[in-house]
C-alpha positions as CSV (number, residue, x, y, z in Angstrom):
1,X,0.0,0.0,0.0
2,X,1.3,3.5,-1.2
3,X,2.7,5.0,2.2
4,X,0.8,8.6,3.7
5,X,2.8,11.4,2.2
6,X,3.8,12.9,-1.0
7,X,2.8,15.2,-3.3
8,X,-1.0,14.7,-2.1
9,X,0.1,17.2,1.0
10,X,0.1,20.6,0.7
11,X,0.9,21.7,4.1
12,X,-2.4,23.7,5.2
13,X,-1.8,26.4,7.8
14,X,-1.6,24.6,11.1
15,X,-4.5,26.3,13.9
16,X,-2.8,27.7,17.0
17,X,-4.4,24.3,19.1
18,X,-4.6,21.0,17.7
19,X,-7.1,18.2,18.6
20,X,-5.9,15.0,19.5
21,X,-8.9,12.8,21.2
22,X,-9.2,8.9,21.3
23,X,-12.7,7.3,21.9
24,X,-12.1,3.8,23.8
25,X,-15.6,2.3,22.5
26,X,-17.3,-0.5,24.3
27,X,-13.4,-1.2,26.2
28,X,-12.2,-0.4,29.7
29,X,-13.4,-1.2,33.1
30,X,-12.9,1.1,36.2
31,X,-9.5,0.4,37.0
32,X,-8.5,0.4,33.4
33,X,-10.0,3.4,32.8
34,X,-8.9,5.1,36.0
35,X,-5.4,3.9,35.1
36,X,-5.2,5.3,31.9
37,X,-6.0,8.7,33.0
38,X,-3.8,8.7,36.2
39,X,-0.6,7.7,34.0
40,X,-1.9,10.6,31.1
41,X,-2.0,13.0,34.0
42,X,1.2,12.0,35.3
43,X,3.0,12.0,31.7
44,X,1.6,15.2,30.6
45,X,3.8,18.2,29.8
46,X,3.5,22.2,29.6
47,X,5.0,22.0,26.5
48,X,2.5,19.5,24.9
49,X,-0.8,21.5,26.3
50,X,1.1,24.8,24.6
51,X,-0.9,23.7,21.6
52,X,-2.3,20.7,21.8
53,X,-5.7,19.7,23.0
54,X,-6.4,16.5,24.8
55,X,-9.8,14.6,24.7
56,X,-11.0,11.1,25.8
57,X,-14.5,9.5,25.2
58,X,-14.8,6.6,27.3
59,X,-17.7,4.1,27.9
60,X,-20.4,6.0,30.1
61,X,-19.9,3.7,33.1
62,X,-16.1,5.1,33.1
63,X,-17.0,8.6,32.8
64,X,-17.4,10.1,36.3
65,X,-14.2,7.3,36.8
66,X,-11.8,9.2,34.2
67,X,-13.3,12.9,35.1
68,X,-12.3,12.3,39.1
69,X,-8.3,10.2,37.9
70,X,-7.5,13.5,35.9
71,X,-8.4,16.2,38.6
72,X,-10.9,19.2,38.4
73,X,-8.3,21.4,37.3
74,X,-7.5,19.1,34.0
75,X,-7.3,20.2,30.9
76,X,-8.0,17.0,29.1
77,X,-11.2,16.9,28.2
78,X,-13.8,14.0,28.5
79,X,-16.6,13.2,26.2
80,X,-19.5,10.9,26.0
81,X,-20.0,8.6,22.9
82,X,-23.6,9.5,22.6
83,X,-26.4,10.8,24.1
84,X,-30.0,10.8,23.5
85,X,-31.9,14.4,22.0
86,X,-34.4,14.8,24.9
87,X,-33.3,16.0,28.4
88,X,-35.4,13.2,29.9
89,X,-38.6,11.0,29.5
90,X,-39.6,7.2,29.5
91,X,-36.0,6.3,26.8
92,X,-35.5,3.3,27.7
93,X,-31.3,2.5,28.2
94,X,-31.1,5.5,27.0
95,X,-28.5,8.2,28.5
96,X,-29.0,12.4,28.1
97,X,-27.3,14.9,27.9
98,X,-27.6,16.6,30.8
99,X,-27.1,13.3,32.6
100,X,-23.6,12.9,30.6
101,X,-22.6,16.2,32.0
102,X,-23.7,15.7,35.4
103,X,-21.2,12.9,35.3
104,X,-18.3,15.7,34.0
105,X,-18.4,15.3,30.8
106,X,-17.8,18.6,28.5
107,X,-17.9,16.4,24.6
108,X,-20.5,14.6,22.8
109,X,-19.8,12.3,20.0
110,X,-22.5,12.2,17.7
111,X,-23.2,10.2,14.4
112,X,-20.5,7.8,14.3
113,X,-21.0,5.7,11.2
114,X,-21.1,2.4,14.5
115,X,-24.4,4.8,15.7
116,X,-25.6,5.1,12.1
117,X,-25.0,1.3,10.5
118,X,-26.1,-0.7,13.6
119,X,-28.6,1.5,15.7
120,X,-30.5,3.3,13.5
121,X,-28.8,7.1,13.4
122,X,-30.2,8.9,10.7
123,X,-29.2,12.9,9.9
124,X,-32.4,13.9,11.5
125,X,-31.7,12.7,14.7
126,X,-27.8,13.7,15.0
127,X,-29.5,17.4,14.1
128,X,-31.6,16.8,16.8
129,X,-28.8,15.7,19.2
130,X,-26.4,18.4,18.1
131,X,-29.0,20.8,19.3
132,X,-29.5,19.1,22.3
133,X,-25.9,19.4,23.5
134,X,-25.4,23.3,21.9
135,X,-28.7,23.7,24.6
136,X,-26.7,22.4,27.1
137,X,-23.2,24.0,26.8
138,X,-21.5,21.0,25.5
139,X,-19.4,20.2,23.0
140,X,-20.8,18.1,19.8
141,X,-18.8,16.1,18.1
142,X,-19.9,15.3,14.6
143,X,-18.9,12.1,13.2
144,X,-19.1,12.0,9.4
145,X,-18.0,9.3,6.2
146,X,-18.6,7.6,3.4
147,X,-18.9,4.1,2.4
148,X,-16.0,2.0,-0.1
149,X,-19.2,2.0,-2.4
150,X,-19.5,5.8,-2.3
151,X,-15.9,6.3,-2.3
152,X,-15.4,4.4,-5.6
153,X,-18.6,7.0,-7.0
154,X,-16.6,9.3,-7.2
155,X,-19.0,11.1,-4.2
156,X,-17.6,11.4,-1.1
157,X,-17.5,14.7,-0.9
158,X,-21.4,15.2,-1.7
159,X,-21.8,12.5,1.0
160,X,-20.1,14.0,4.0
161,X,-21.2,17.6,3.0
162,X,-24.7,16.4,3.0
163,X,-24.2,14.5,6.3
164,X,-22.6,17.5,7.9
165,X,-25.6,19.8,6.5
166,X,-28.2,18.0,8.0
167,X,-26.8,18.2,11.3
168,X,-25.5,21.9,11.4
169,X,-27.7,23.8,9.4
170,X,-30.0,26.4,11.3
171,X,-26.8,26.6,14.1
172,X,-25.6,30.3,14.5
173,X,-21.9,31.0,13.7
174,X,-21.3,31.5,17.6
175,X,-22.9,27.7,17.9
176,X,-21.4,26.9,15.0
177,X,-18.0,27.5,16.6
178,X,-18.5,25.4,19.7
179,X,-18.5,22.1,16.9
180,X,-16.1,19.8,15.9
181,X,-15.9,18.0,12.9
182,X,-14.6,14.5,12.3
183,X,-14.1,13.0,9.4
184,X,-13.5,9.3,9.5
185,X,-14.3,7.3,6.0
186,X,-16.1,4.0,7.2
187,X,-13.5,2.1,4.8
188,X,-10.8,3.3,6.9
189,X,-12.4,2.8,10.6
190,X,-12.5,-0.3,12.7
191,X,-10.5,-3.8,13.0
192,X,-11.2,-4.0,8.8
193,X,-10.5,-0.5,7.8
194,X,-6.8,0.3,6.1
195,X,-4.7,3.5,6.7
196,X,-5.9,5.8,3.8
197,X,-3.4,7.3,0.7
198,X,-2.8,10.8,1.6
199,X,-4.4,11.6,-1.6
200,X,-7.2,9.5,-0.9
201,X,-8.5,12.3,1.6
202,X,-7.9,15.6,-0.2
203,X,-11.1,15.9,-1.8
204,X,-13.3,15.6,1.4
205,X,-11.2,18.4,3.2
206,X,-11.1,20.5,0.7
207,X,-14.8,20.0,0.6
208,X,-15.0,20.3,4.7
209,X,-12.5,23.1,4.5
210,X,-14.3,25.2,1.8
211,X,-17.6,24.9,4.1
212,X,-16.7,25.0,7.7
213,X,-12.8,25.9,8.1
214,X,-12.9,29.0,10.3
215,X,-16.2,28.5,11.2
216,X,-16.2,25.6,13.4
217,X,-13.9,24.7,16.2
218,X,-11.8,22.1,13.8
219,X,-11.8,19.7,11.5
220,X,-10.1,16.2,12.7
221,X,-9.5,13.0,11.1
222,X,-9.7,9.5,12.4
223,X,-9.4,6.6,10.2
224,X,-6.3,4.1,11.0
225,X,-4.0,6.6,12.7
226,X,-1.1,5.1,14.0
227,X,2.0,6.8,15.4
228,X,3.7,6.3,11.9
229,X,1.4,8.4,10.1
230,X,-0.2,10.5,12.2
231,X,2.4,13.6,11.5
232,X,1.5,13.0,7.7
233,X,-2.3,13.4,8.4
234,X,-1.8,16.2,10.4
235,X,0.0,18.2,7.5
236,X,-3.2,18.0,5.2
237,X,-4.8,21.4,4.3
238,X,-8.1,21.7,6.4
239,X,-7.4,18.9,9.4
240,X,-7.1,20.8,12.6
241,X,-6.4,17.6,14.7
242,X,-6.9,13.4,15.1
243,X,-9.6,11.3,16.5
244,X,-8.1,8.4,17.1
245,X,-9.8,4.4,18.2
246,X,-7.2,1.8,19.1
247,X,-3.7,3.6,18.7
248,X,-4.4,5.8,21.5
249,X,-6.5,2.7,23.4
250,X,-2.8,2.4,25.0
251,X,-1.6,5.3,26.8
252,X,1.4,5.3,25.9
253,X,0.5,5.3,22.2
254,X,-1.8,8.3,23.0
255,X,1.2,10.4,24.7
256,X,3.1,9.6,22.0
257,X,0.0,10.9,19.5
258,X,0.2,13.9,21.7
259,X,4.2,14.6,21.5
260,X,3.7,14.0,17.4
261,X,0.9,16.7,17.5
262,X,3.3,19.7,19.4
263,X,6.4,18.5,17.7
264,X,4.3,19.0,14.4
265,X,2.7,22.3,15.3
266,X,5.8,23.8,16.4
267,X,7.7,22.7,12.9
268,X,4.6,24.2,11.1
269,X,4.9,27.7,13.2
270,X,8.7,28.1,12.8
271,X,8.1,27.4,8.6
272,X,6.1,30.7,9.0
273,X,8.5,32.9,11.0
């Protein structure tokens, strides 16, 4: 497979703070989940959080676990992987949104292709969610991506864009710029998914960028990022950051996601100067 890289990269203008989060998924206990964040917090440098923003999504049993191991002071943020649109009501295993940030959580994920293939998430209802969380203060998190079928269309772009539509239209710019944007091509997520061709995601972020740079928080990819290539993603025009499933599952690997992310932000700043 053609390695990240090449002439596919133009080397966008870097954003003062980059996002690096990692959703864990249905993984962790307690412990495991406490034991992640206590080595984070004791790994974490000045010189990292000079630029870099750090998020983690764990499962909802671990939230309140993960807010209390990082501290109240923390500036990692913590997320829930979804949340339902109403603020309560007979929702059965259900979870809302005020509920997720009773439990200290700041993030929502909404939309991830997971949500949309196997439970029914349409673009109504992440619209609907999105809301919900914007009503609330929080943080959405809008998962977007295409199929391999849609891919080999030729229409990926028209995919995402009308995904990310359907959710954001009728926000404010002010709401608008509480949202983050990630891009994650189903044929690159999950235990099947391979690490894209650089070029490979240049049309969707130009597509992303040309709607919602500037106007949203950022733009982040996930999709197969690994310490090896996550410098490369990071240098494509539009992506303000990396969402990242089982690289960053291991702490280790996510400190090392986070060094990757400053050491790349400070090369892009001194190109400038």
């Amino acid at each position: 497979m053609p390695p990240l890289g090449s002439s596919a990269t133009t080397g966008g203008t870097t954003p003062k703070r980059l996002w690096i989060g990692t959703s864990w998924k249905m993984n962790k206990l307690g412990a495991d989940s406490r034991a992640w964040a206590d080595t984070l917090t004791e790994n974490l440098s000045e010189d990292v959080l000079e630029g870099v923003q750090p998020f983690v999504i764990p499962s909802f049993t671990a939230i309140s676990p993960v807010v209390q191991s990082l501290g109240g002071r923390s500036p990692v943020l913590v997320g829930a992987q979804n949340a339902h649109w109403e603020d309560s009501g007979a929702w059965t295993g259900e979870i809302s949104v005020p509920q997720v940030k009773d439990a200290g959580a700041s993030i929502v994920e909404i939309g991830h292709s997971e949500r949309r293939t196997h439970f029914g998430e349409t673009i109504e209802t992440t619209r609907w969610k999105v809301e919900a969380a914007i009503r609330h203060g929080m943080r959405p998190l809008l998962c977007i991506g295409e199929p391999e079928d849609i891919k080999a269309a030729g229409q990926s772009a028209e995919y995402i864009l009308e995904q990310a539509h359907g959710a954001l239209d009728g926000l404010t710019e002010p709401e608008l710029g509480k949202v983050l944007i990630a891009y994650e091509p189903m044929w690159a997520i999950g235990d099947a998914g391979r690490p894209p061709r650089t070029e490979e995601l240049v049309e969707a972020f130009a597509a992303l960028g040309n709607e919602y740079d500037h106007r949203v928080e950022a733009l982040l990819y996930g999709g197969s990022v690994t310490v090896d290539n996550a410098a490369q993603l990071l240098s494509l025009d539009h992506v303000g950051g990396l969402f990242v499933g089982r690289t960053a599952w291991d702490v280790q690997g996510y400190l090392e996601l986070l060094r990757i992310a400053e050491a790349h932000r400070r090369s892009s700043a001194d190109g400038r100067s």
